[in-house]
C-alpha positions in Angstrom: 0.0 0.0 0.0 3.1 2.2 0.9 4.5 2.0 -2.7 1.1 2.7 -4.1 1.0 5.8 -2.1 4.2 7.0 -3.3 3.9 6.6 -6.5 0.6 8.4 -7.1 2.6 11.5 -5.0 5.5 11.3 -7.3 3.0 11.2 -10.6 1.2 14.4 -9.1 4.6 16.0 -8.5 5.5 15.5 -12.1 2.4 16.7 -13.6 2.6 20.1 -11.6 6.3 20.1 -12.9 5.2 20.1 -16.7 3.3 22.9 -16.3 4.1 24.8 -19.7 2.6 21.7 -21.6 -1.1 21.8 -19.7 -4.1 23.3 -18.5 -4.2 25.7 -15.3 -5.0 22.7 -12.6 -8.6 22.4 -10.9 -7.1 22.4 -7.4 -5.0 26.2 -8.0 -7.8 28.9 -6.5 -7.7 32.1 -7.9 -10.4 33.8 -5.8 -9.2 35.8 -2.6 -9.5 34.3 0.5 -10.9 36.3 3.4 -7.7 35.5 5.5 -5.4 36.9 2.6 -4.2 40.5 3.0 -5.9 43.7 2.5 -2.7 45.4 -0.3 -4.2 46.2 -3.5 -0.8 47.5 -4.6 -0.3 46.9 -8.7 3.7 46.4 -7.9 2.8 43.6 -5.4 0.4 42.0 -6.2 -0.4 39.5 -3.2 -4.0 38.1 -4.3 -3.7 36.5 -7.5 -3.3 32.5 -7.2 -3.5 32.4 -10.9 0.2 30.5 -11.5 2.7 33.0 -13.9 4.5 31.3 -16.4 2.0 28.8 -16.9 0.2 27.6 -20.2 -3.4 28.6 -19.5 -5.5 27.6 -22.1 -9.2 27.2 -20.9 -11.7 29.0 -18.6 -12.1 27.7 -15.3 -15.5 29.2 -14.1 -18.1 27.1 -15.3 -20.4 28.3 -17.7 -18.4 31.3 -19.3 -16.3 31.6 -22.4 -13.9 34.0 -23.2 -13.8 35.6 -26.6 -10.4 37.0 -27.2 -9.4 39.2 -29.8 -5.5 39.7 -30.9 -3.6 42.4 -33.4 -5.2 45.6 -32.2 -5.5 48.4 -31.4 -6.8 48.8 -35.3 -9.3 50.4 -37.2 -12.4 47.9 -36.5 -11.2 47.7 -32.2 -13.7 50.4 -31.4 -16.3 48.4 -33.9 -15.9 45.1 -32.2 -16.4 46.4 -28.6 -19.3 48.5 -29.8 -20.7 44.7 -30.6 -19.8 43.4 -27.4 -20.7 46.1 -25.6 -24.7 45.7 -27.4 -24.6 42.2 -26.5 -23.4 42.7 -23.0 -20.5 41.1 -23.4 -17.1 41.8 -21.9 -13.7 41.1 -24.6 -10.2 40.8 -24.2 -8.0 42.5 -26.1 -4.3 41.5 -26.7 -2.1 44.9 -28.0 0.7 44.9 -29.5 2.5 48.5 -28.9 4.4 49.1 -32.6 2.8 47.7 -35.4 3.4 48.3 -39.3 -0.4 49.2 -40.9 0.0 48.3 -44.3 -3.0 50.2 -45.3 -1.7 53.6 -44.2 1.8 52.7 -44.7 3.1 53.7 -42.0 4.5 52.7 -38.6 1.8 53.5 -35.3 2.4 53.1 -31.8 -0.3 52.8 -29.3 0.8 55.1 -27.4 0.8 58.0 -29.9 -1.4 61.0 -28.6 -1.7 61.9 -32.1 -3.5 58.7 -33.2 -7.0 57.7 -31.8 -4.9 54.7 -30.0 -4.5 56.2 -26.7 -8.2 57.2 -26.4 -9.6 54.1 -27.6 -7.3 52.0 -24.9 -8.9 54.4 -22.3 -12.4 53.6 -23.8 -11.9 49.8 -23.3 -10.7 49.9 -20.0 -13.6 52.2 -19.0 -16.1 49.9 -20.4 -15.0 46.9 -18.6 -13.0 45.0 -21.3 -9.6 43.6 -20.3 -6.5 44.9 -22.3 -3.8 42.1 -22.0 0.0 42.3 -23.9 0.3 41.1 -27.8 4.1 41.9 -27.2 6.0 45.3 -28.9 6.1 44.2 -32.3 4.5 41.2 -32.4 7.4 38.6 -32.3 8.2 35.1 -32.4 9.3 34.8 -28.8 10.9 31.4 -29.2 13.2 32.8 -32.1 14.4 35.2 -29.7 17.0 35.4 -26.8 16.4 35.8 -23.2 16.8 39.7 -23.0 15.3 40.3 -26.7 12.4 38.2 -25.5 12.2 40.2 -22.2 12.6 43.3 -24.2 9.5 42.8 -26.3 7.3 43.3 -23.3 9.3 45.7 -21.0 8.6 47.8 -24.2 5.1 47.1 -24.6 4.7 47.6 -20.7 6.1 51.2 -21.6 3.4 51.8 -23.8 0.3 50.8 -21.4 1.7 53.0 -18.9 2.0 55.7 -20.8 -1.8 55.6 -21.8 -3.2 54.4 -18.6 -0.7 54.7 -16.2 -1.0 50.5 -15.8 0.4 47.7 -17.3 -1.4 44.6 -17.7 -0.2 40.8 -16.1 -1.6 39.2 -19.0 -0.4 38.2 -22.1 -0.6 36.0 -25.5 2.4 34.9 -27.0 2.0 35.8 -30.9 1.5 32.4 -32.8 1.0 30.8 -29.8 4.9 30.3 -30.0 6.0 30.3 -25.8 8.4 27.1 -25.5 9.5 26.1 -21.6 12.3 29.1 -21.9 10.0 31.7 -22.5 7.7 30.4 -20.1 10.4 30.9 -17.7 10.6 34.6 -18.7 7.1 35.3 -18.9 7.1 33.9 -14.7 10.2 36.3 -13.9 8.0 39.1 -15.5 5.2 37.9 -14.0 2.7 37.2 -16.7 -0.6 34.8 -17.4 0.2 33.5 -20.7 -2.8 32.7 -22.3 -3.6 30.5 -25.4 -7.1 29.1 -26.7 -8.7 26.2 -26.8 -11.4 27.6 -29.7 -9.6 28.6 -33.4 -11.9 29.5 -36.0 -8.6 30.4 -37.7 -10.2 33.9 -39.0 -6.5 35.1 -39.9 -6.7 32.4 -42.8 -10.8 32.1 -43.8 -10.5 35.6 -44.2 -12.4 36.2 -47.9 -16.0 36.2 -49.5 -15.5 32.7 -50.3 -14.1 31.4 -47.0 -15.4 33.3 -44.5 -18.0 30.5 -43.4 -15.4 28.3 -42.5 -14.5 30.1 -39.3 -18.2 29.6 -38.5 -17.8 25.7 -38.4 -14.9 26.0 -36.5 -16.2 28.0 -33.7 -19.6 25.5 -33.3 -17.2 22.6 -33.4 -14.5 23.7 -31.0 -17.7 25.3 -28.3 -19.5 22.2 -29.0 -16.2 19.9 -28.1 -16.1 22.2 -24.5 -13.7 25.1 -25.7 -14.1 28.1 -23.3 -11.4 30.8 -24.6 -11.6 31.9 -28.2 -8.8 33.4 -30.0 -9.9 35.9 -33.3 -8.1 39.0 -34.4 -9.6 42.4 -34.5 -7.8 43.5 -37.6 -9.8 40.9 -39.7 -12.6 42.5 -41.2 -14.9 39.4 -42.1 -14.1 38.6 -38.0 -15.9 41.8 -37.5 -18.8 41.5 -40.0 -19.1 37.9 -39.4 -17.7 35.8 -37.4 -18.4 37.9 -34.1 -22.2 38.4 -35.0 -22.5 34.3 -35.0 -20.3 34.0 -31.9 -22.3 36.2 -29.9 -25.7 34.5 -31.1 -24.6 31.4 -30.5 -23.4 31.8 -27.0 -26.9 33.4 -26.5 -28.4 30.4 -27.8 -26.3 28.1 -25.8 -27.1 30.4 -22.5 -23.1 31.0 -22.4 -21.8 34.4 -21.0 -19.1 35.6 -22.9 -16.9 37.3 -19.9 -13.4 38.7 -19.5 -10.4 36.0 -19.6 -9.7 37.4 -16.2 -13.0 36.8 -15.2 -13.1 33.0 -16.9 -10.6 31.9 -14.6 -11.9 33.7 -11.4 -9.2 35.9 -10.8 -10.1 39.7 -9.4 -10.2 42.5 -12.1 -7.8 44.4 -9.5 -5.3 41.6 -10.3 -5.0 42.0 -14.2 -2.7 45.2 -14.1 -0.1 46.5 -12.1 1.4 50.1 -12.0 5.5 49.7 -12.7 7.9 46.7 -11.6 10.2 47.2 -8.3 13.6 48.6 -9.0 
């Protein structure tokens, strides 16, 4: 019986060990306990039981689904919240701080007082939705080194704070690319990395002819228990298409589409913080 003991302790030891492979764990609260301190402070964050570092990749509050939307801030942002916001719906947005916009041809940042960026960030957080880190210029994180890889979202932090005085503890790797080293960064940094477990793929059925696809994909992935959706913002069939149908069809299903904060029980006062500790 002794060696049957053990050996269950030392498989649930190795689980929690791979943790940049799975799933945030049942057993890992996120919700405050009343015996846990009183200090809100953004730069210590004490509350949180959420893990850092950790591949999260469905909701944990039964229920609720997260739709995600990644690229932004672009021209259709303002439209897409303006759906959710009808629907009563709460998004999550994943910036990226410098992004090349081929229509305009030029280079923006979010953090540029002379674009409609700044305001539009403000707007979001304002209404409720959660602004999460796309990185600075949306990079392949596992083709970068330690300090580059660092780099991409001390610079993106720069740019949050310069709108809202906040930076956010949340983030999604671009392309889903976030191997067990920069895992390891994104826990020194302290950072949810979030990934999806619903892909209607919208960045590639993105046409008259294809759009439909990302339909199927949605209703196959809800239907097979998916909770966090991933789309992109800067799509413009996403924005004329696919989110109509997601938010009907979470209606129908008596879903409640909800922050990824929220999804995973973890307090809104938890998904930014104001600057790092020297």
């Amino acid at each position: 019986m002794r060696w049957l003991i053990f050996a269950l302790h030392t498989l649930v030891i190795t689980a929690v060990a791979r943790q940049g492979t799975t799933n945030l764990p049942q057993s890992h609260p996120t919700k405050r306990d009343e015996s846990m301190g009183n200090d809100k402070s953004a730069t210590d964050i004490t509350d949180t039981r959420l893990p850092y570092g950790w591949k999260i990749s469905s909701c944990t509050e039964a229920g609720t689904v997260a739709l995600t939307f990644d690229d932004g801030p672009y021209e259709w942002t303002r439209t897409v919240a303006e759906k959710m916001d009808d629907a009563g719906f709460k998004a999550t947005f994943f910036f990226i701080g410098k992004t090349y916009k081929r229509k305009l041809g030029l280079t923006r940042r979010m953090d540029d007082e002379r674009t409609e960026y700044p305001d539009l960030l403000r707007s979001l957080h304002k209404r409720g939705h959660q602004l999460a880190s796309h990185t600075w210029t949306h990079a392949d994180l596992d083709a970068l080194g330690r300090e580059d890889r660092q780099q991409q979202m001390l610079d993106n932090e720069e740019a949050f704070r310069n709108v809202l005085g906040f930076m956010p503890t949340y983030m999604r790797p671009p392309k889903g690319h976030c191997g067990t080293a920069c895992l390891e960064d994104m826990k020194t940094l302290k950072y949810h990395t979030i990934w999806w477990d619903i892909n209607p793929e919208d960045w590639k059925y993105n046409s008259e002819d294809t759009w439909n696809e990302t339909i199927m994909r949605f209703d196959r992935d809800l239907s097979a228990g998916g909770s966090i959706a991933v789309s992109h913002d800067v799509e413009l069939y996403t924005v004329e298409k696919l989110l109509p149908h997601m938010i009907s069809e979470l209606k129908k299903r008596g879903l409640a589409s909800v922050t990824v904060g929220e999804c995973l029980g973890d307090l809104e006062e938890n998904w930014y913080r104001s600057g790092r500790r020297k």
